[in-house]
N, C-alpha and C positions, 0 to 999 in steps of 0.2 A: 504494500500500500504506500502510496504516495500522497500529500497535502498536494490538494490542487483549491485555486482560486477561488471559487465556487464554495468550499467548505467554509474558508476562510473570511470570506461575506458572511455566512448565515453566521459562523462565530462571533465575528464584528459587532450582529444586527442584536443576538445575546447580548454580550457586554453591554451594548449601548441604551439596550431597551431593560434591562437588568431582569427578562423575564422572556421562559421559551414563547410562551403562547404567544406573546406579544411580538416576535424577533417573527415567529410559524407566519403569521399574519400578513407581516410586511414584505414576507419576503415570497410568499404563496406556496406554502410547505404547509404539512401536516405537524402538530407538534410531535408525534413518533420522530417524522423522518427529522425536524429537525436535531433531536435528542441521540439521534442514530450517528446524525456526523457531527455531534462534538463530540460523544465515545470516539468512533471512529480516529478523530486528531489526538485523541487522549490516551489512546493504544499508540496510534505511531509514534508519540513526542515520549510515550512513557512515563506520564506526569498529571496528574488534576489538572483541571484549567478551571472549571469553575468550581466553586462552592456550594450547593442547595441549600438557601436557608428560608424558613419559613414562608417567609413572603418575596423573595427576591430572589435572584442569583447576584453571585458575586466574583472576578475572578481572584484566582488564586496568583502567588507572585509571580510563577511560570505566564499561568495568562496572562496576567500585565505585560510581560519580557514578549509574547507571541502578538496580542494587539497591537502593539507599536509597532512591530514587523509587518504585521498582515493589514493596518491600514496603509503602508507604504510602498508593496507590492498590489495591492489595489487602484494606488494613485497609480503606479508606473504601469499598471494594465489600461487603464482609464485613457494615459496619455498614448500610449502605442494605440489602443485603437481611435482615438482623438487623431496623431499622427500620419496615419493610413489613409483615415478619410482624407483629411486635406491633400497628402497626397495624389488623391483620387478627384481630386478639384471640389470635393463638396466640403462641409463644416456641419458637422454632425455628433451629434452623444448628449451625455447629462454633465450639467456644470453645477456645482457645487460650491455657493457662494454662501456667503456670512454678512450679518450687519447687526450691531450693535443696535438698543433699542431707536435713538433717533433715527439712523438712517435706514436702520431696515422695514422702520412703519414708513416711514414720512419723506425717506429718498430714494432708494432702489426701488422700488415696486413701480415708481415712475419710470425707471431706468430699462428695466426689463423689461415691461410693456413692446415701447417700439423696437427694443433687440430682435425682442421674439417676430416681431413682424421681420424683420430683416433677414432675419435667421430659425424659417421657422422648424427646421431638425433638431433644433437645439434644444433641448430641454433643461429649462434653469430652475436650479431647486435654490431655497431660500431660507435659512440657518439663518436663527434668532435667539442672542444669549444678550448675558454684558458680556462688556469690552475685553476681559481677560478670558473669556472661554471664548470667543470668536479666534483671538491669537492662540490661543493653546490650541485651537481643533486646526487651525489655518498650519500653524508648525508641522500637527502631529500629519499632516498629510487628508484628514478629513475633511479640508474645506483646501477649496484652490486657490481661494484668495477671501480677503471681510474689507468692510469699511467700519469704522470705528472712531467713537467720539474723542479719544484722548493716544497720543502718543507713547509708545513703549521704547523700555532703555533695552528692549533685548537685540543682541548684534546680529541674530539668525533674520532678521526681517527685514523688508524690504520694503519702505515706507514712501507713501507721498502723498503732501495734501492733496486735497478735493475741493472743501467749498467752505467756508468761512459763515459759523452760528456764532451767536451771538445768547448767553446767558442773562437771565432776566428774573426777578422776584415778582413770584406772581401772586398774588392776593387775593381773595374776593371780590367780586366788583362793591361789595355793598362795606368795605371793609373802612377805617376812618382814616385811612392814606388814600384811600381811592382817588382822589383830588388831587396828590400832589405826581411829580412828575420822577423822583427822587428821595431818597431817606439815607440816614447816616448808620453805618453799621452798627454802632451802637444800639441802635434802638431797634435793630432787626435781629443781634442775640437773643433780646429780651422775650421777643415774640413765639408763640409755638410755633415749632419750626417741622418740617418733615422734610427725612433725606430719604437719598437711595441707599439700595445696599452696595454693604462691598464689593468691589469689584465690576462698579460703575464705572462707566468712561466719562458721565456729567461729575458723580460723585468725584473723581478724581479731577479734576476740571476745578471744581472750587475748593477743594483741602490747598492744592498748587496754590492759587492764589492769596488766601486766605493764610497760608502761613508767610507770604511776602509781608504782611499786614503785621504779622506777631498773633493770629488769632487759630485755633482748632475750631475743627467742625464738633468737637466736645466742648466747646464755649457757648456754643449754644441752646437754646432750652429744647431738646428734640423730644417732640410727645409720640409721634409714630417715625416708622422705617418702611418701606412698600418697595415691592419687587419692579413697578414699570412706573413709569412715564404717564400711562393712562391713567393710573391708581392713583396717584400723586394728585393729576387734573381733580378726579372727582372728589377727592378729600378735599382740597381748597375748596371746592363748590360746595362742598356742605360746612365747611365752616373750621375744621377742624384743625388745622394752620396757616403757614403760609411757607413758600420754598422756592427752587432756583430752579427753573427751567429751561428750556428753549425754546428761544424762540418759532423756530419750526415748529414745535411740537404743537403754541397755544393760538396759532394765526387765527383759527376758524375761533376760537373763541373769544379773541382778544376783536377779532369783526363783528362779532357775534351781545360785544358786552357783555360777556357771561365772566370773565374775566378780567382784570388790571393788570397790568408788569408795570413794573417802576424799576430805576438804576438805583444801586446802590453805589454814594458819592467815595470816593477814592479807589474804587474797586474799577478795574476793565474786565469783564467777563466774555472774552471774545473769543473764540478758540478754531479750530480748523476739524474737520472729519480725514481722517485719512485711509486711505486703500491701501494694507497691508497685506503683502505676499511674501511665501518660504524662500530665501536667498538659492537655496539648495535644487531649488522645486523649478525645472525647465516647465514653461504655462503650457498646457494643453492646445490646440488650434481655436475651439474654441474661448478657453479661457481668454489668452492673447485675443481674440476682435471683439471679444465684450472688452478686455480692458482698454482697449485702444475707443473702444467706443463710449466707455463710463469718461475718460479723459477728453474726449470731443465735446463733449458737453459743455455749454456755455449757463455754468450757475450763477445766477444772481446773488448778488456781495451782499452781506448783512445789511440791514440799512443804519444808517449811523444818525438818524433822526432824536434828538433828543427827549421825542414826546412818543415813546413807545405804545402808547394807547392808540394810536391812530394808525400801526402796522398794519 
C-alpha cells in the first residue's frame, strides 16, 4: 500500500472539520469508507493519526507532523494541474482564497464577482477567519493567498498593500457625542467600550496605535469582547457600548443614520488591507490572474473629510 493524494484530502477534511461525519459529507464519502482510509494511512505510516474523543477527533502528534505535509502536497497537486491547464491555453481549477473579516465581507466578494465573469472555470472559494488564521492557513499551504486588515512581522510572507481604511469610533446615533465631530481619548477610556478578539487585524490596528499614545486597550472600560464586525454593529445599536470600526464596515449605516463615527483627537487610525502570499509558494495560473486582477483594481482612498457623518 501506498499514501496516495486522495486519502490525504479526506485526512485533511478530518482534521479540519474535527469530525468523520462531517469530513464523509464534504467530501461525498460514506463515513465507513471515510474511517476505512484513515486506518488505511495509519497501517502504512505505522502510527495513530487521530485520537476519538467523545465528541471530536483530534490529531495525534504524528498527525500534526503528516497534515502539514499532506496540505503541501495538495497545494503542489492543485498547482501542476493549475499549471497544465494554462498550459493548454485555458485557466481552470479551485482557488482558494482568504480574507480577514473587513475585507472578506465588504471587499473580495466584490472582487470575485467580475473575476468569475472573466474567468468562468474558475472556481473561487472564500476562507473567512481573523487576520492571524488567514496567515497561518495562507503559510501552511491551505489558502493560496488572504487579504488582511493589519501587517505581519513574519519573513515567510509576501506582502502588499491594497487599499487604504480608515478606523473610526462608532456610537449610537442617539448617543450624547452624537453632535460632535471629534472626542479626546480620555473620555473614550471612560466609556463602555467593546473590542474584538484576539487575533484581530482591527484589534491589532488600535493596541499599535494606542500604545504610541502610552495607552493599552486594558485602559479601557471593556464591558463585552464579540467574535465579528457584525456583532460589534449591532451591540452599539442596542446601546451597549461604543468601539473602533471601519469605516467600510459602517457606510450603509453611517447613510442610513443608524449610526455616528467620530475621530478620536490625537489618534490617526488609518491603516492599509494587505494581500499576503507564501514567499515559498510559486501562485497557481489561476491564483496569478486573480492576483494581477485584485491589483488592477482602482480603490477609492479613505476619504479624509473631517465630518465622518456625512461618508
Amino acid at each position: 500500500m501506498i499514501m496516495d493524494l486522495w486519502q490525504l484530502h479526506v485526512f485533511c477534511k478530518v482534521i479540519e472539520h474535527s469530525s468523520f461525519s462531517t469530513a464523509a459529507t464534504v467530501v461525498h464519502l460514506s463515513q465507513p469508507t471515510v474511517s476505512s482510509h484513515i486506518k488505511d494511512l495509519e497501517d502504512h505510516i505505522g502510527s495513530r493519526l487521530i485520537d476519538r474523543l467523545p465528541k471530536r477527533v483530534v490529531p495525534t502528534k504524528a498527525g500534526e507532523l503528516l497534515y502539514t505535509y499532506a496540505c503541501r502536497l495538495l497545494a503542489l497537486r492543485d498547482e501542476a494541474e493549475g499549471a497544465l491547464s494554462s498550459f493548454q491555453g485555458t485557466i481552470k481549477g479551485e482557488l482558494l482564497i482568504g480574507g480577514s473579516t473587513i475585507p472578506g465581507v465588504y471587499l473580495l466578494p466584490k472582487i470575485i464577482g467580475p473575476f468569475v465573469k472573466l474567468y468562468p472555470d474558475v472556481r473561487v472559494c472564500l476562507d473567512m477567519g481573523d487576520t492571524e488564521k488567514i496567515i497561518q492557513a495562507t503559510l501552511m499551504g491551505k489558502l493560496e493567498l488572504g487579504v488582511v486588515g493589519a501587517k505581519s512581522d513574519d519573513h515567510r510572507l509576501q506582502q502588499e498593500p491594497l487599499l487604504e481604511d480608515e478606523l473610526l469610533l462608532v456610537i449610537p446615533a442617539n448617543h450624547r457625542w452624537a453632535q460632535k465631530k471629534s472626542i479626546p481619548l480620555s473620555h473614550v477610556i471612560q466609556e463602555p467600550f467593546i473590542t474584538r478578539e484576539p487575533g484581530s487585524g482591527t484589534l491589532k490596528s488600535i493596541q499599535l496605535r494606542l500604545i504610541k499614545k502610552g495607552y493599552r486597550i486594558e485602559d479601557f472600560h471593556v464591558t463585552a469582547q464579540m467574535g465579528s464586525t457584525e456583532a460589534i454593529r449591532q451591540a452599539i445599536k442596542s446601546n451597549i457600548g461604543v468601539s473602533i470600526l471601519s469605516r467600510l464596515a459602517i457606510s450603509d449605516d453611517l447613510e442610513a443614520g443608524r449610526l455616528t463615527a467620530l475621530k478620536i483627537q490625537g489618534l490617526s487610525f488609518k491603516r492599509h488591507f494587505y494581500l499576503v502570499r507564501a514567499k515559498h509558494r510559486t501562485p497557481t495560473p489561476a491564483g496569478r490572474v486573480f492576483i494581477d486582477f485584485l491589483l488592477s483594481q482602482k480603490f477609492a482612498p479613505a476619504d479624509n473629510d473631517s465630518s465622518p457623518q456625512r461618508d
